[in-house]
N, C-alpha and C positions, 0 to 999 in steps of 0.2 A: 547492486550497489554501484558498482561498474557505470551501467547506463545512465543511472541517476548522475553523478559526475559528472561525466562527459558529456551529458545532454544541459546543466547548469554553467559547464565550464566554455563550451562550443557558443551554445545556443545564446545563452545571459551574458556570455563573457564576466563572469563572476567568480573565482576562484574562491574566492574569502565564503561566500555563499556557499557552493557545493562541501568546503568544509565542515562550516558550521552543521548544514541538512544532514550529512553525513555524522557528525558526529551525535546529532539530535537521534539521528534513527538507532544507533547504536546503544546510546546512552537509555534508550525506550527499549530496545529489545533485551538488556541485558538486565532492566527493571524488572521485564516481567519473565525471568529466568529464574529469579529470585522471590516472584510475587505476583506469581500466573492468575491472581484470582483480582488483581485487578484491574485487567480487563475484562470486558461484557463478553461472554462468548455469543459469538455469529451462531444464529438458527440452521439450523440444517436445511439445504434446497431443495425445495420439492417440485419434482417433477413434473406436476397438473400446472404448479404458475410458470415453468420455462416451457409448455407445451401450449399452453392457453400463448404465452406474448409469442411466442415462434408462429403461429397458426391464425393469429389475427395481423401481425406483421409479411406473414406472408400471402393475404388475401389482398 
């Protein structure tokens, strides 16, 4: 959260921004502390498709 900040505040020179972003990501993670099923759960990675793009990216 740290980064994010200081990479909106440096970077954008936006203070008012990195608050807001910050307070959005907060305000969403403490939704789904409350209400984990609404978000999609991410699929599990499989191994063949990080082996298949590692191995055609590295030809």
């Amino acid at each position: 959260m740290d980064d994010i900040w200081d990479y909106i505040v440096a970077e954008l020179q936006n203070p008012v921004a990195a608050g807001k972003v910050i307070d959005r990501i907060m305000e969403t993670v403490d939704a789904l502390e409350s209400f984990p099923s609404q978000a999609p759960p991410f699929p599990p990675p499989t191994r063949t498709g990080i082996s298949a793009t590692w191995s055609a990216a590295a030809t």
